[in-house]
N, C-alpha and C positions, 0 to 999 in steps of 0.2 A: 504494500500500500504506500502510495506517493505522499510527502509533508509537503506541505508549503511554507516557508519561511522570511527570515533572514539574518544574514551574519554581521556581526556589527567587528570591524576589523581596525585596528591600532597599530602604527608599525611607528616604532618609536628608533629601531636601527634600521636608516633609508640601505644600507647595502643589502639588504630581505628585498630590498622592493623588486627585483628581476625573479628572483625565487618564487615570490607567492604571486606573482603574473603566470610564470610557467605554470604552478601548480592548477591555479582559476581556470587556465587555459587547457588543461589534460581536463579538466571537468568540467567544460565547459556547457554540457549535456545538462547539465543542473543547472545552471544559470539563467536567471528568467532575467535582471537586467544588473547593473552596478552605478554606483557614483561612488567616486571619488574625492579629495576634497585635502589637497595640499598645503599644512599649515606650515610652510615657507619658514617665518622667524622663527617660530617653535623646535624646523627641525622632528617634525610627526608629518605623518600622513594617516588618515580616516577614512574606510569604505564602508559601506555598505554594501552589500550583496542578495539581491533575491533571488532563492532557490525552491525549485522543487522535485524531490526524486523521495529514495528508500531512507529511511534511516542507518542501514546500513552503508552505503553513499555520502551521505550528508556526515557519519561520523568519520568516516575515511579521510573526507575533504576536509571540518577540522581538524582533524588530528594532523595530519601534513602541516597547514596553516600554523597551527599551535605549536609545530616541533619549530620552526622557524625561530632564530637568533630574534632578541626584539621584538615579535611579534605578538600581540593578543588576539584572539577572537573570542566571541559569544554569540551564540544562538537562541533564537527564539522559532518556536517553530507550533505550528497547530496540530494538537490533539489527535486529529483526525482529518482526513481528507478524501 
């Protein structure tokens, strides 16, 4: 059964950022759309990610995300779909 959600993603070491592009992009399959949102002085970068697939899938794709140097993510995702 498919979730629909999304990732709320924090990359606070900008040298992940090629990393969790390639990773988004191998699951690309899940991705319903993203924004992006480059805080320049800060030195962060903050996505969003709407997804929807298995939960199996979707934990795959965090956990990649989440092994990344610097990187946070969190999901929220519905119950049921």
């Amino acid at each position: 059964m498919n979730r629909i959600g999304v990732l709320a993603i924090v990359v606070e070491d900008l040298d992940s950022a090629m990393s969790l592009n390639e990773i988004l992009h191998d699951y690309r399959h899940l991705v319903i759309g993203r924004m992006g949102l480059p805080l320049k002085e800060r030195g962060i970068s903050l996505l969003s990610v709407l997804i929807e697939g298995t939960t199996d899938d979707i934990g795959g794709l965090t956990g990649k995300i989440g092994a990344l140097k610097g990187v946070t993510v969190k999901s929220a995702l519905t119950k049921q779909h």
